[in-house]
N, C-alpha and C positions, 0 to 999 in steps of 0.2 A: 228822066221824067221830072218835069216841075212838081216841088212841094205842095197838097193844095194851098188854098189861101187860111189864114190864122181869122178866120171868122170873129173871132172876140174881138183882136186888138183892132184889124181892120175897122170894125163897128166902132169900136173908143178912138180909132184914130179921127175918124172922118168927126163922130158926134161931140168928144167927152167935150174939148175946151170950146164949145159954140152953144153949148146951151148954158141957159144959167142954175138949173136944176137937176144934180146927180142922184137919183134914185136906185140908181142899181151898182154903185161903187160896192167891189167886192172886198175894201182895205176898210181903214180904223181910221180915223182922226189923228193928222199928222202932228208935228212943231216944228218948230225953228230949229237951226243949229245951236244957236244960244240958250234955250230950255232946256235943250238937252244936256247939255255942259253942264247945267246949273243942279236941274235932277240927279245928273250923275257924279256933280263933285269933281267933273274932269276941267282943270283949271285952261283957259281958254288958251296958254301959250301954249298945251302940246299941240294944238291944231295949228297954231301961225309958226310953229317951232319946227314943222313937221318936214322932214325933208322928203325933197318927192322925185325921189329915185324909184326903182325897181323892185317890187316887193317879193319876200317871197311864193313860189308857185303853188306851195301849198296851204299859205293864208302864215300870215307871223305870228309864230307861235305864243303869244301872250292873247292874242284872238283867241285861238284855237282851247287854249285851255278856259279862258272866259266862257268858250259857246261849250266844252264840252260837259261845264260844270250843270247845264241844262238838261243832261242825262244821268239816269242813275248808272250804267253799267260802265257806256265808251269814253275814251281817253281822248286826249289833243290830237294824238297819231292816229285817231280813226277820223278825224276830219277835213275836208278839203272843202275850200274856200272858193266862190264865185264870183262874179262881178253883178251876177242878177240870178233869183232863182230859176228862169227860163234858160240860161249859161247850165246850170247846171243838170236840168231836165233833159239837154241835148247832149250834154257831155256823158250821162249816163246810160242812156237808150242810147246812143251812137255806139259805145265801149260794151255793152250789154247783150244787144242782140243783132244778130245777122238774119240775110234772107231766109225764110219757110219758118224762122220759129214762131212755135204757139205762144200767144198770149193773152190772158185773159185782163180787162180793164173793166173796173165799175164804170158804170156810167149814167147818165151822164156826166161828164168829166171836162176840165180846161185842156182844150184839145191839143194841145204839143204832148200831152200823155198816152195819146191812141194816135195822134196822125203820122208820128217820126214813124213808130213799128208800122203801119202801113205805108210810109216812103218807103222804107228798107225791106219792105215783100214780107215781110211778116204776113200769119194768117192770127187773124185779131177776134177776141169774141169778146163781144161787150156782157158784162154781168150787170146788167140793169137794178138802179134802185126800184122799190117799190111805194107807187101811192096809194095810202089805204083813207079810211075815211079817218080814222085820228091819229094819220100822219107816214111820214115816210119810215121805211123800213129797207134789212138788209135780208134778202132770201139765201140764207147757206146752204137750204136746200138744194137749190137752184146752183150756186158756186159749186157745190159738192158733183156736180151731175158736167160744170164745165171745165175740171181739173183734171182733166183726160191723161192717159199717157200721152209723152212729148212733149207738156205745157210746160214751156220756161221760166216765166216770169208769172206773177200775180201783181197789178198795180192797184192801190184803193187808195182813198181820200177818207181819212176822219180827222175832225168835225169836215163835213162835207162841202163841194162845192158843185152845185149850184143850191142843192136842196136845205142844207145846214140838218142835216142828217148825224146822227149821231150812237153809238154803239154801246154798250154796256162794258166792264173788264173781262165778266166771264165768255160773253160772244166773240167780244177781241181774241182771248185769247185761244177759243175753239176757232178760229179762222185763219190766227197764225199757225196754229197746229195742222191744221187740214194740209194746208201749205208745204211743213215743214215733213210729214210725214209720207208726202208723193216728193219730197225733193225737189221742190218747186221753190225759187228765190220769190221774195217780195221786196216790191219796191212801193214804200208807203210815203203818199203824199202829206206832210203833216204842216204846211203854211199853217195852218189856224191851231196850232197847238197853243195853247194859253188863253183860251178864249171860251173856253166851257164856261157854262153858266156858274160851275164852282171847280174847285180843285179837286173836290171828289171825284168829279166827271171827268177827269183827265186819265188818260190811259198811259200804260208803259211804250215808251217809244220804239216800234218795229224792232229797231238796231239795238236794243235794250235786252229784246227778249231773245231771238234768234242772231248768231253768231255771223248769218252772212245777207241778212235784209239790209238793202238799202233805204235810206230814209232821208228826205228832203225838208228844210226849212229854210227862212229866211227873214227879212228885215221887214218884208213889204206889208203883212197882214195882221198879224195880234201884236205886233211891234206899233204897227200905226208908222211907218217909216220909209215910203214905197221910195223917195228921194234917196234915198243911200244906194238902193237898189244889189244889196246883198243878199246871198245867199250862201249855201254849204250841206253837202252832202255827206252822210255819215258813215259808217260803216265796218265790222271787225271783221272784214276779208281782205287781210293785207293786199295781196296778188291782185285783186279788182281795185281797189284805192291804187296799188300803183296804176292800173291801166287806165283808170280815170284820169289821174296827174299828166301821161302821156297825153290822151286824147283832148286835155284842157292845151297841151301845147301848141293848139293848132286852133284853139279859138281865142282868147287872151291871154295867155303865156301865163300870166300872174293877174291880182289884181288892186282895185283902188287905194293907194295909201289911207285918202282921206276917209275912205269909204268904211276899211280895216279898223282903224283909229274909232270913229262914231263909232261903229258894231260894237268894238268891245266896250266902249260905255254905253252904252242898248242894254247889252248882256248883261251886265252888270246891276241894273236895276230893271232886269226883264219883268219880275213882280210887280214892280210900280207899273211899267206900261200895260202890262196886262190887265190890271183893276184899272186902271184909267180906262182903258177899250171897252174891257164890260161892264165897266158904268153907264158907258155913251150906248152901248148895245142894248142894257137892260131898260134905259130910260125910250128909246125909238122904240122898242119891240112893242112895250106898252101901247104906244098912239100906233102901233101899228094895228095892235088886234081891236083897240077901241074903231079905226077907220073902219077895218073888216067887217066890222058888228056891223055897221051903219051899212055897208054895202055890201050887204051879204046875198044879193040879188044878182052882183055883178061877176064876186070873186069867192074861192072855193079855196079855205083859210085852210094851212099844214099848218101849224107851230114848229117852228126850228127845232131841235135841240140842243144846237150851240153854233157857235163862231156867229160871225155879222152879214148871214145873206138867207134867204127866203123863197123857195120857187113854188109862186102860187098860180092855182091854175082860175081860168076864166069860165064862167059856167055854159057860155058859149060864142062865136066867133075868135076872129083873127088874133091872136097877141101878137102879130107883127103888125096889123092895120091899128092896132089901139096905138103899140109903142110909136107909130109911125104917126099917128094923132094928138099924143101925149108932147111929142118931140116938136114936130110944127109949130101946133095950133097953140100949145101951152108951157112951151119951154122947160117940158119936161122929160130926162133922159130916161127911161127904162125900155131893159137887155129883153128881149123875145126869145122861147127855146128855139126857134130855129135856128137862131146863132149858136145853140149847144149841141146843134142837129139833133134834139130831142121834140119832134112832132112841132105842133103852131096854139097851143093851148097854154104856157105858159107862160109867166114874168117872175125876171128876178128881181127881188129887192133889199139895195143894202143899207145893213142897218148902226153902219161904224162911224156914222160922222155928224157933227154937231148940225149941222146944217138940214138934215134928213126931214126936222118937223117943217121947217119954211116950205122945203121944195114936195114933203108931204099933202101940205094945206092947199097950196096950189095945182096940184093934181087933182083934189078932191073938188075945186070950184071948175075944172076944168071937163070934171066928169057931170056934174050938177048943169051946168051951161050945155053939155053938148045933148042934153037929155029934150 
């Protein structure tokens, strides 16, 4: 049976590079090759020095301990290296689960997290975020009620996507617990790790606290770096990293020299790009809630609680005939939840790139004109 279709990327494939206005970019404000070098002190002949042979299969180990030092607990040997973080989402769910397992997925979520276990016969149950009137929310009640006997996995996303939903240490760690205490593995989505509104707001990483979570990062989002298109999976269950390594054998054996190289000058000065990210974050989010104010007729404002995306809802009608009026008529791109297959009342909007207040302002003359 055909995979279904990847509803996100499809929509950025056909939309992203033909409009001139990205409002719903779920990434950070990139740079050049040459910034990067320069930030990181990495003198530019390792990259023209750089021999581009065959790398190792499980990321070369001076990566490895660069990206592991981003954890407090796991080592270099708990990490395997991808060529993109969507590489590593299939390599894991492929190696992970087989037909009829249970699994439970927040949602709404970036769909290769709930659509592969529905390729592979999985029975899937979405644990839904909640919209409250000040803001979104996680119901553990609700999780506690879908941690059935024979649930295999638990997948979640914090800082969140699409909602930019966000959890406190002690709820964190009563979720990992619920988890850990039916013998259920988790597998946490953590793209937007470094991108809380402070360091305080940052949680221990899945693979930090329990011994056999798997836990996903990469280059693409609070790095600001989606070009490198790295990723890496974490994890201290030897036996499952091997059978990862395996299962990576069969979709890019190893990965990008050049790709390896940047990352570990990324890692190296992750703090600087982080504060870079949530400068650009903190300065959009403001003209975001000032626009809201002013259209508070149209749009029904969450506040994030961290990373660089927003899913606000419309007080009434289409958000796929707005996005779809936004994108025509005003050369402007925002994502509709029906791409999240979450209902037709929602837009997301991203808040990680310099450009956000131009292509902001012209939405807003585009909403005033069609009035």
């Amino acid at each position: 049976m055909p995979i279904a279709p990847f509803l996100i990327e499809r929509y950025f494939g056909r939309y992203e590079f033909n409009v001139r206005h990205n409002l719903s970019a779920s990434d950070c404000e990139s740079m050049t090759v040459g910034e990067l070098l320069e930030l990181s002190g990495t003198p530019a002949s390792e990259l023209t020095d750089l021999h581009l042979g065959y790398t190792e299969s499980q990321g070369h180990p001076a990566l490895r301990e660069a990206l592991a030092g981003l954890y407090a607990v796991c080592g270099a040997g708990d990490v395997v290296v991808a060529n993109a973080p969507e590489e590593a989402i299939l390599v894991a769910m492929e190696t992970m689960l087989e037909k009829g397992d249970r699994v439970v997925i927040q949602t709404p979520c970036y769909q290769s997290l709930r659509q592969i276990a529905i390729h592979k016969g999985c029975e899937v149950a979405p644990w839904e975020v909640v919209e409250t009137e000040s803001g979104w929310s996680a119901d553990l009640d609700r999780l506690d009620s879908l941690l059935t006997g024979g649930t295999k996995l638990l997948v979640v996303n914090f800082p969140h996507n699409p909602t930019g939903l966000h959890v406190d240490g002690a709820t964190w760690r009563k979720l990992l617990g619920m988890a850990a205490e039916r013998g259920i593995r988790v597998f946490s989505d953590e793209m937007y790790r470094g991108v809380e509104r402070g360091d305080d707001q940052r949680l221990p990483s899945a693979c930090d606290v329990l011994d056999d979570a798997v836990t996903l990062w990469g280059t693409s989002k609070s790095f600001g770096l989606p070009g490198l298109r790295m990723g890496w999976l974490v994890t201290r269950d030897r036996p499952l990293l091997d059978a990862f390594m395996a299962t990576k054998d069969y979709t890019s054996i190893c990965s990008s020299a050049t790709g390896e190289l940047l990352t570990r000058s990324a890692a190296s000065v992750a703090g600087k790009l982080f504060d870079r990210s949530r400068r650009i974050i903190r300065e959009n989010l403001a003209l975001t809630e000032e626009f809201m104010r002013r259209h508070e007729e149209t749009f029904a404002w969450r506040r994030p609680d961290a990373g660089p995306v927003a899913f606000v809802r419309l007080r009434e009608g289409s958000a796929a005939a707005l996005a779809d009026g936004a994108r025509e008529r005003g050369g402007v791109l925002l994502v509709p939840s029906p791409i999240f297959e979450h209902g037709d009342s929602h837009l997301r909007f991203g808040l990680g790139r310099k450009a956000f207040p131009e292509g902001l302002a012209v939405l807003e003359r585009w909403l005033r004109d069609r009035i």
